[in-house]
C-alpha positions as CSV (number, residue, x, y, z in Angstrom):
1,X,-27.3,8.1,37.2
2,X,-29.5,10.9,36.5
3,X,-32.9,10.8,35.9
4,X,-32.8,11.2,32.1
5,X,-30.5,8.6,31.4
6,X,-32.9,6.5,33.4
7,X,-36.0,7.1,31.7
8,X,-33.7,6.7,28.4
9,X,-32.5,3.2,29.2
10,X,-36.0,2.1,30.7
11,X,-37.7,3.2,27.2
12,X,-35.1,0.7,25.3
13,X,-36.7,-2.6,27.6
14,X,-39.9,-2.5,25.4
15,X,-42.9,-4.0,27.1
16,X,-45.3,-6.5,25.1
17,X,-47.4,-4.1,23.1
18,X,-43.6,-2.8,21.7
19,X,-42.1,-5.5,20.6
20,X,-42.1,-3.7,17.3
21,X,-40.0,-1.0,18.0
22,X,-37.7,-3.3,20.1
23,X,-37.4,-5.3,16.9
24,X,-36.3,-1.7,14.8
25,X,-34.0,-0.8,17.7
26,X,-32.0,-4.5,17.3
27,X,-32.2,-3.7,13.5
28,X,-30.5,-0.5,14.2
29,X,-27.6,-1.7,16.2
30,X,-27.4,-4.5,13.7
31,X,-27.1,-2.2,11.2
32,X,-24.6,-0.2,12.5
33,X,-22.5,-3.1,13.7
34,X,-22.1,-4.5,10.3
35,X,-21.1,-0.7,8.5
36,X,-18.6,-0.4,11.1
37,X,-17.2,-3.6,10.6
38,X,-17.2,-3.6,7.1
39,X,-15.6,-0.4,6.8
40,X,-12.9,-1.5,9.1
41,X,-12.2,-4.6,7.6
42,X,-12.1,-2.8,4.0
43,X,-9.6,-0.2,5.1
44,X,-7.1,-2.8,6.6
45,X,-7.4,-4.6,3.1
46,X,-6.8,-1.3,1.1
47,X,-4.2,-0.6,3.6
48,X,-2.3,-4.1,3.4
49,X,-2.2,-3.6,-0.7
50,X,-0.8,-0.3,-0.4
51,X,1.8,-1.6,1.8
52,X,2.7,-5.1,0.4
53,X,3.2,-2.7,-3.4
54,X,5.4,0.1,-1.2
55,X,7.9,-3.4,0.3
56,X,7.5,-4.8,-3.8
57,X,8.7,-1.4,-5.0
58,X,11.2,-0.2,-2.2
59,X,12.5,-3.4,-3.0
60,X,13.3,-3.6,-6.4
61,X,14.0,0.2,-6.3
62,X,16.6,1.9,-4.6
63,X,15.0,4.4,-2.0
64,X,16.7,7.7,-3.7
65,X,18.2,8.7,-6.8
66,X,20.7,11.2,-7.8
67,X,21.5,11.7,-11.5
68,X,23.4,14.4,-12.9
69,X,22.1,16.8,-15.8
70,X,25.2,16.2,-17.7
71,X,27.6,13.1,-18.0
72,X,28.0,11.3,-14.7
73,X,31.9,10.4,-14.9
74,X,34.3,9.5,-11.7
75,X,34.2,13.5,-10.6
76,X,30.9,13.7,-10.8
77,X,29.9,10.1,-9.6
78,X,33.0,10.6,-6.3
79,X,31.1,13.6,-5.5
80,X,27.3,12.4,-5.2
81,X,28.7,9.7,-3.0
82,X,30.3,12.0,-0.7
83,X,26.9,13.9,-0.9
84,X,24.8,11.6,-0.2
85,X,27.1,9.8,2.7
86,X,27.1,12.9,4.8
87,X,23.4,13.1,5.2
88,X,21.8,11.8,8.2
89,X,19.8,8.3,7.7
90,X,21.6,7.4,4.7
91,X,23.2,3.5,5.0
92,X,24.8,3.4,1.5
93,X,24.9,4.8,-1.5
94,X,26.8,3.5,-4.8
95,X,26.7,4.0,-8.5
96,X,24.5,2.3,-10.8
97,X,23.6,1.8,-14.7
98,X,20.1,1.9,-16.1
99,X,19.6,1.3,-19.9
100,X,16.9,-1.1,-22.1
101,X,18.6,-4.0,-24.0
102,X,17.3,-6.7,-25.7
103,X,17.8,-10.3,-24.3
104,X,17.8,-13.2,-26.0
105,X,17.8,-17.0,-25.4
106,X,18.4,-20.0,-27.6
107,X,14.9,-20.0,-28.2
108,X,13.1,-16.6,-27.7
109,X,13.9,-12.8,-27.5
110,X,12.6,-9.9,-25.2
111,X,13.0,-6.4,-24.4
112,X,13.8,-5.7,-20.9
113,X,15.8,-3.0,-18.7
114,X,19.0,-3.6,-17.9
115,X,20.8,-2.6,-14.3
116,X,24.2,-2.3,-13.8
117,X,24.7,-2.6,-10.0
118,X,28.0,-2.3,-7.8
119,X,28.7,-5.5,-6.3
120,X,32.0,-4.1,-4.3
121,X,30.2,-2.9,-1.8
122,X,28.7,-4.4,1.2
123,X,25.4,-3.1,1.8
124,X,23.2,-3.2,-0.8
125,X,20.7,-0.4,-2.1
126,X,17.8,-2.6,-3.1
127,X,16.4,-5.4,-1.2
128,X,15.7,-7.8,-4.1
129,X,17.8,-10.9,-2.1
130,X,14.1,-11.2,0.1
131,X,13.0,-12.1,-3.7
132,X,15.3,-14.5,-5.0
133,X,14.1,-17.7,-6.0
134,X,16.9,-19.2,-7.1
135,X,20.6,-18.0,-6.9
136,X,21.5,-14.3,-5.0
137,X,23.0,-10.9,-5.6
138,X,26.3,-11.8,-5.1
139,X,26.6,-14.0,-8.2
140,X,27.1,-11.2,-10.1
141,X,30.2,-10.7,-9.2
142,X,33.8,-11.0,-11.5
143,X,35.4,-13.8,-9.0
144,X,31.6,-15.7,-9.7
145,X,31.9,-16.0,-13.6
146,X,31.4,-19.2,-14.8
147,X,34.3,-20.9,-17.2
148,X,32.3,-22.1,-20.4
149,X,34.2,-24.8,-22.9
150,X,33.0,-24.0,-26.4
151,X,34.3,-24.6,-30.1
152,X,35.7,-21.2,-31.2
153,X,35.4,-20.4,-35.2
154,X,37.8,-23.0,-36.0
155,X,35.9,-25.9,-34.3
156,X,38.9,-26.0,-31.7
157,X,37.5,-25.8,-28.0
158,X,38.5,-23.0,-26.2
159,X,37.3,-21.4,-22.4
160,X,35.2,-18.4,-21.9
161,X,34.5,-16.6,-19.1
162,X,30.7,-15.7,-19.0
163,X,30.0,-13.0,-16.3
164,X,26.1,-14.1,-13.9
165,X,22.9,-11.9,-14.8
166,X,19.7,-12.1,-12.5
167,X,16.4,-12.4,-14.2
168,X,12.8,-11.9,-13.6
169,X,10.5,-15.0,-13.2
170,X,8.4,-13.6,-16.0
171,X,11.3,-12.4,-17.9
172,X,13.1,-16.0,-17.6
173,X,9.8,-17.9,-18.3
174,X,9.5,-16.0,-21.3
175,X,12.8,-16.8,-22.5
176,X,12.7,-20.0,-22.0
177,X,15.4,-20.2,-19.4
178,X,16.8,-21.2,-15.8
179,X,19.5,-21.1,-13.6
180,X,23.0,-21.4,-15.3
181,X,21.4,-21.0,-18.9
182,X,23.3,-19.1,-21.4
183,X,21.8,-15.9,-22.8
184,X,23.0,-12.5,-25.1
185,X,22.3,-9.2,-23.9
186,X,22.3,-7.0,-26.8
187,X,22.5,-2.8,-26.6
188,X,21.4,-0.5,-28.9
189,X,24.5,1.9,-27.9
190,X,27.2,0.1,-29.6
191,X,30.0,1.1,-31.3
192,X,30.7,3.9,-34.0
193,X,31.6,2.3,-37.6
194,X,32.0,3.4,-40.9
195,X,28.6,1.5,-41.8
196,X,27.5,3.7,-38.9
197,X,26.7,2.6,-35.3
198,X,26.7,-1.3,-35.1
199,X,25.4,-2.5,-31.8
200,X,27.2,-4.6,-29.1
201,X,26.4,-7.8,-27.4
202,X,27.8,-9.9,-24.7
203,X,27.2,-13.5,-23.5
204,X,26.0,-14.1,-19.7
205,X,24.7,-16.9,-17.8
206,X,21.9,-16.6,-15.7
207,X,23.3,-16.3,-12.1
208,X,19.8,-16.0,-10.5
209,X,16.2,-15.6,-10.7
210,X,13.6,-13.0,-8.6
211,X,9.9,-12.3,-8.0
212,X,9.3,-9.3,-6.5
213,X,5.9,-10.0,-6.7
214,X,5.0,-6.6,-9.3
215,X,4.4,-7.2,-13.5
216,X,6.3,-4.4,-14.5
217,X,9.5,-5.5,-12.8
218,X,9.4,-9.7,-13.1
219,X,8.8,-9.0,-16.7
220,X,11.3,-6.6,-17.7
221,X,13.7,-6.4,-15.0
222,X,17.3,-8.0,-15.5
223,X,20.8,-7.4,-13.4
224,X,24.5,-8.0,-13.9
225,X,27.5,-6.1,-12.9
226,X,28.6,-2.7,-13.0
227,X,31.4,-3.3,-14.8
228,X,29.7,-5.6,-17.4
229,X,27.2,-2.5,-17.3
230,X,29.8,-0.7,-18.5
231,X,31.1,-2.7,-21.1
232,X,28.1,-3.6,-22.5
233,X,26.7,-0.3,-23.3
234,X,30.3,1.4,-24.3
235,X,30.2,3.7,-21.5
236,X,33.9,3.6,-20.2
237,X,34.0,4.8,-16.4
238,X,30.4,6.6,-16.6
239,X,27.5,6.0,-14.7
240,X,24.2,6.4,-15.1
241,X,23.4,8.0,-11.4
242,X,23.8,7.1,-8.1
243,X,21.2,4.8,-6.0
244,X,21.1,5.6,-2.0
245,X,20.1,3.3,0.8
246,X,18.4,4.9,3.9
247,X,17.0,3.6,7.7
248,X,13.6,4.1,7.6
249,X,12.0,4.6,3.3
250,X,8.8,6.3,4.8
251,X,11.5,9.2,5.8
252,X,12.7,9.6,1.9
253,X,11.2,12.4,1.1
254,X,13.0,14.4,4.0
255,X,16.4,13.0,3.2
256,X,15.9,13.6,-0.5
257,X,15.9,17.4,0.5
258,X,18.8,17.3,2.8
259,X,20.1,15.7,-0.3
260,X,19.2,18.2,-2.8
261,X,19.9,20.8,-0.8
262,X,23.9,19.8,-0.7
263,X,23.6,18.9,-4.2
264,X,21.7,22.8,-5.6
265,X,21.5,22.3,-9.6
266,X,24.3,19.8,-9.9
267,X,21.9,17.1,-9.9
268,X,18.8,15.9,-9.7
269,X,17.4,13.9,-6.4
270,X,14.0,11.9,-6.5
271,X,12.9,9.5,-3.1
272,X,11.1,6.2,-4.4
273,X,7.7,7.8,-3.4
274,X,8.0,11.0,-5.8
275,X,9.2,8.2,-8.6
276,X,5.7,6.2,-7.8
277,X,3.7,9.4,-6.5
278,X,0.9,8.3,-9.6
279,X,0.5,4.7,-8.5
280,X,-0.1,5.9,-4.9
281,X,-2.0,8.7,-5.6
282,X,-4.5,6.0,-7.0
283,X,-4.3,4.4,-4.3
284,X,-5.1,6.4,-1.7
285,X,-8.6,7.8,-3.7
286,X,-9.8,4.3,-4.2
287,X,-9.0,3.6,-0.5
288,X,-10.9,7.2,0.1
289,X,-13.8,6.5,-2.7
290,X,-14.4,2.7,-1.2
291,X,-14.5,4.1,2.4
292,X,-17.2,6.5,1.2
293,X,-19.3,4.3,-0.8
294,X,-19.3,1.8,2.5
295,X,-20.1,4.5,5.3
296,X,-23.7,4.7,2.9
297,X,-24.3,1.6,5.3
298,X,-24.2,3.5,8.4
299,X,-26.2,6.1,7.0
300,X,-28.9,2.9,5.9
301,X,-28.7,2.4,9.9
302,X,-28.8,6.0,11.2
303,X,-32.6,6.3,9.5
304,X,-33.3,3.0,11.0
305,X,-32.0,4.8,14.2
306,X,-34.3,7.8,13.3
307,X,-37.4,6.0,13.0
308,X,-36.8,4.0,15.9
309,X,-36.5,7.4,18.3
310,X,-39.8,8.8,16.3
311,X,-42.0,5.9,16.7
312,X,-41.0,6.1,20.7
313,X,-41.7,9.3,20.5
314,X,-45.4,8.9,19.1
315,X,-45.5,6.3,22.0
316,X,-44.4,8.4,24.6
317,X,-46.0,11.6,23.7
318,X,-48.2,10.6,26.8
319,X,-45.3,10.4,29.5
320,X,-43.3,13.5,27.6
321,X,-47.1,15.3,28.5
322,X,-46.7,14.4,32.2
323,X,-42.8,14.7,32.8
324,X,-43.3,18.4,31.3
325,X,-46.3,18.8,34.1
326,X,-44.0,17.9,36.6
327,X,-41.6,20.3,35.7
328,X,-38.7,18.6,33.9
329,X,-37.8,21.1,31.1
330,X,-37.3,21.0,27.3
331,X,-33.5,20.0,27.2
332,X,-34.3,17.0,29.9
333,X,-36.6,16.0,27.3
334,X,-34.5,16.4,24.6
335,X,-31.7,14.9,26.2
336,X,-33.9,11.2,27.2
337,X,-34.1,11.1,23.4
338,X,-31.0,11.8,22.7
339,X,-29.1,9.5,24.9
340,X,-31.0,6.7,23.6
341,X,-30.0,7.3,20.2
342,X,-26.4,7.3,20.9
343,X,-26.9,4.4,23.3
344,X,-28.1,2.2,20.0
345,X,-25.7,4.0,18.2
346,X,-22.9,3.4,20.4
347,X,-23.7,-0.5,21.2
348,X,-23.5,-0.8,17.5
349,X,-20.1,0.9,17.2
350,X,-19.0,-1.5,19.8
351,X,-20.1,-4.7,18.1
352,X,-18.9,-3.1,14.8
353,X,-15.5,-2.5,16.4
354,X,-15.0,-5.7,18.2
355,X,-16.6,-7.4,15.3
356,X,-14.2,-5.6,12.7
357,X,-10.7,-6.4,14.2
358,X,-11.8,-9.8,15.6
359,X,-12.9,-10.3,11.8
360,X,-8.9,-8.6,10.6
361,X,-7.1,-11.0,12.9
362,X,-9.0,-13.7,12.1
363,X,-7.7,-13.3,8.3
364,X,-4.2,-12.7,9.1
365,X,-3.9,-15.5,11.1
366,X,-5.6,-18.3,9.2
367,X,-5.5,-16.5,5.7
368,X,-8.4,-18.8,4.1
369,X,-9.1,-15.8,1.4
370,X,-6.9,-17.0,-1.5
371,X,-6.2,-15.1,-4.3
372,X,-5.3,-16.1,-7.8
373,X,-1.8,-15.3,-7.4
374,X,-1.4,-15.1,-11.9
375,X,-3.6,-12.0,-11.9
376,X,-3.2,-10.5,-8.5
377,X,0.3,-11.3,-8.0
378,X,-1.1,-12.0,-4.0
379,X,-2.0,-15.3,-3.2
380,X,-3.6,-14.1,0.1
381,X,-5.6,-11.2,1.2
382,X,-3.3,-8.6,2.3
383,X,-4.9,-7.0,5.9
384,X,-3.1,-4.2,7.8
385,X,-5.0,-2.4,10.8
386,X,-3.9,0.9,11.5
387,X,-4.8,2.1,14.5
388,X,-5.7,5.4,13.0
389,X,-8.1,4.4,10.8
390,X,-10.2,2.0,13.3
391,X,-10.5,5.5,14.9
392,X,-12.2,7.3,12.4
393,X,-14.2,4.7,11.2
394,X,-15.6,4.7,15.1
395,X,-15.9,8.6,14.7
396,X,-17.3,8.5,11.6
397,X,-19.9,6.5,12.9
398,X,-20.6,8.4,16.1
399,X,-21.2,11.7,14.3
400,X,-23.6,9.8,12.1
401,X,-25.4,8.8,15.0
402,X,-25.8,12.0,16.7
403,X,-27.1,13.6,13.9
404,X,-29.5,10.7,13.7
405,X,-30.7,11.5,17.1
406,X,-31.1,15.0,17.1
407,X,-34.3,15.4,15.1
408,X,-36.4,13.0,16.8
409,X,-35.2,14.5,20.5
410,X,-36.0,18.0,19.2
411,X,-39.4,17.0,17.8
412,X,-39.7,15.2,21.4
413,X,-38.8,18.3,23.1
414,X,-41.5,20.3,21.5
415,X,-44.4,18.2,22.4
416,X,-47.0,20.6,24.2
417,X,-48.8,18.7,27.1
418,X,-51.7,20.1,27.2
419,X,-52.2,18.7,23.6
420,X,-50.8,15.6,24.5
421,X,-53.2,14.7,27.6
422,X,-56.4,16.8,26.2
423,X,-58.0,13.6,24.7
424,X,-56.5,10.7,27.5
């Protein structure tokens, strides 16, 4: 150990008459402690809400989209699947229909989108089945129709085939509906008349209901069949795009252009994060904006760290006098001051720290935050550490603490003893 970090750490063991400045010095690394942990414990909250709304979105959406800038009939539709399935990463892709309807129960009516998904295929685009509540995916198939007895116009019974449609919690609780309830899906694209254009409707039962956990998509959201798709809105073999699947959705973006660059100006491509770029671009500044507004807490603790240093300094000015007599130079005397900064600084970062992610897995193991699950659609607090973040928190944190030190070891290191011991 050299001689300067000796005198360093033998100047943080204040004696009786300092009990004062031992006092600011636990402040300080008290102070520091909590701004670290706060800030680390913030940023894995920010960071679990941005993360459980990307697995709520990827999974109600599909992870890429291709749509053509014309008509997207077999040709068209054959051709972006053969596009997309000769690009690396990509699991599936299929056609799909996307138009607003209005849905009505016995009871109540709401508007909602409509989706039109292929049910022929294996592997699906979306991961909505992690969302069901009641019923799955599959029921939207032709072979899962249900036979309905009814009275026809006549009053004679007769059997009716009524194809499955999956609902939205909030979309179902708002028309009064559950599982294996009948409901009309009506379409504003009906058929040409001479009255003019008179729109179409077709009968459903409701095959299955999801939460995925987002407003915008229990409330609004409704599926059936491609081919009831098709019927429904009049739109013979057409499509309105294709939907693609692929390994890893953080790697979208880079598919999206393989994508695109097979597909030039026949159509156009968007990944599920250019589709949401405005709900995570809000995101990421309030993560940003809170981080800033909590580091104001290590700053609160790097003044405490200032004074500290300056008030030892005034006490020392004595033994600064005497170690510059016996020779030890400017930047030894600056550096003793300095190394006891960034030892308070640095036992604070390591409470902080330890404090922080003890603090993270203590919530995601026992999760005893709850959250009104009605108006945050969470009923827990969502924490996520990323490594990468604890990081710069600590950074952040040491850089304020140097800075912190550097004044009061400079002022230390300009001390003239013969000034200092004139008067002792």
């Amino acid at each position: 150990m050299s001689y300067e970090w000796f005198i360093g750490l033998r100047y943080l063991k204040a004696k009786r008459k300092q009990t004062f400045i031992s006092l600011i010095t636990i402040i300080s690394v008290l102070g520091v402690a909590i701004g670290v942990t706060a800030l680390i414990v913030v940023l894995a909250v920010m960071t679990g809400a941005q993360e459980d709304i990307k697995r709520k979105i990827v999974g109600a959406n599909p992870h890429i989209v291709m749509t053509a800038f014309g008509d997207m009939g077999p040709q068209a539709t054959a051709r972006a699947l053969e596009m997309a399935n000769a690009v690396e990463g990509v699991i599936s892709a299929r056609p799909y229909i996307f138009n607003q309807v209005i849905v009505t129960s016995s009871e109540k009516v709401a508007g909602a989108v409509i989706r039109g998904v292929d049910q022929t295929q294996e592997a699906s685009t979306m991961d909505l089945g992690g969302f069901m509540l009641e019923g799955s995916l599959a029921s939207l198939g032709d072979e899962y129709a249900m036979e309905i007895v009814e009275p026809d116009e006549f009053g004679e019974t007769m059997k009716v085939r009524r194809a499955g449609i999956v609902l939205g919690k909030e979309l179902a609780a708002l028309l009064g509906v559950h599982a294996e309830s009948p409901v009309t899906v009506l379409s504003p694209m009906g058929k040409l008349t001479p009255g003019g254009m008179t729109p179409t409707s077709r009968e459903f039962y409701v095959a299955g209901i999801f939460r995925a956990g987002m407003y915008e998509f229990d409330s609004g959201l409704a599926l059936i069949s491609l081919k009831e798709a098709q019927r429904l809105l009049n739109m013979d073999q057409n499509v309105s795009g294709v939907e693609v699947k692929v390994d890893d959705v953080y790697n979208a973006p880079r598919i999206a252009d393989l994508i695109r660059q097979k597909a030039g100006l026949t159509f156009a491509v968007r990944d599920w994060q250019e589709m949401n770029k405005n709900l995570f671009y809000a995101l990421a500044l309030e993560k940003t904006v809170i981080g800033l507004i909590l580091i104001l807490i290590i700053f609160v603790a790097a003044f405490n760290i200032v004074s500290t240093l300056i008030m030892v300094v005034l006490e020392k000015t004595k033994d600064i006098a005497i170690l510059k007599a016996m020779g030890a130079s400017r930047g030894s005397i600056m550096k003793i001051f300095f190394l006891e900064g960034l030892t308070i600084g640095g036992a604070g970062i390591a409470m902080g720290m330890v404090g922080g992610i003890a603090l993270c897995q203590l919530l995601q193991r026992y999760q005893f935050i709850k959250l009104p699950q009605d108006v945050y659609n969470l009923d827990k607090l969502p924490v996520s550490m990323e490594a990468a973040d604890v990081a710069m928190v600590c950074a952040a944190a040491l850089a304020v603490t140097v800075l912190a030190a550097l004044y009061p070891a400079w002022s230390a290191s300009r001390v003239d003893p013969a000034e200092a011991i004139r008067y002792e």
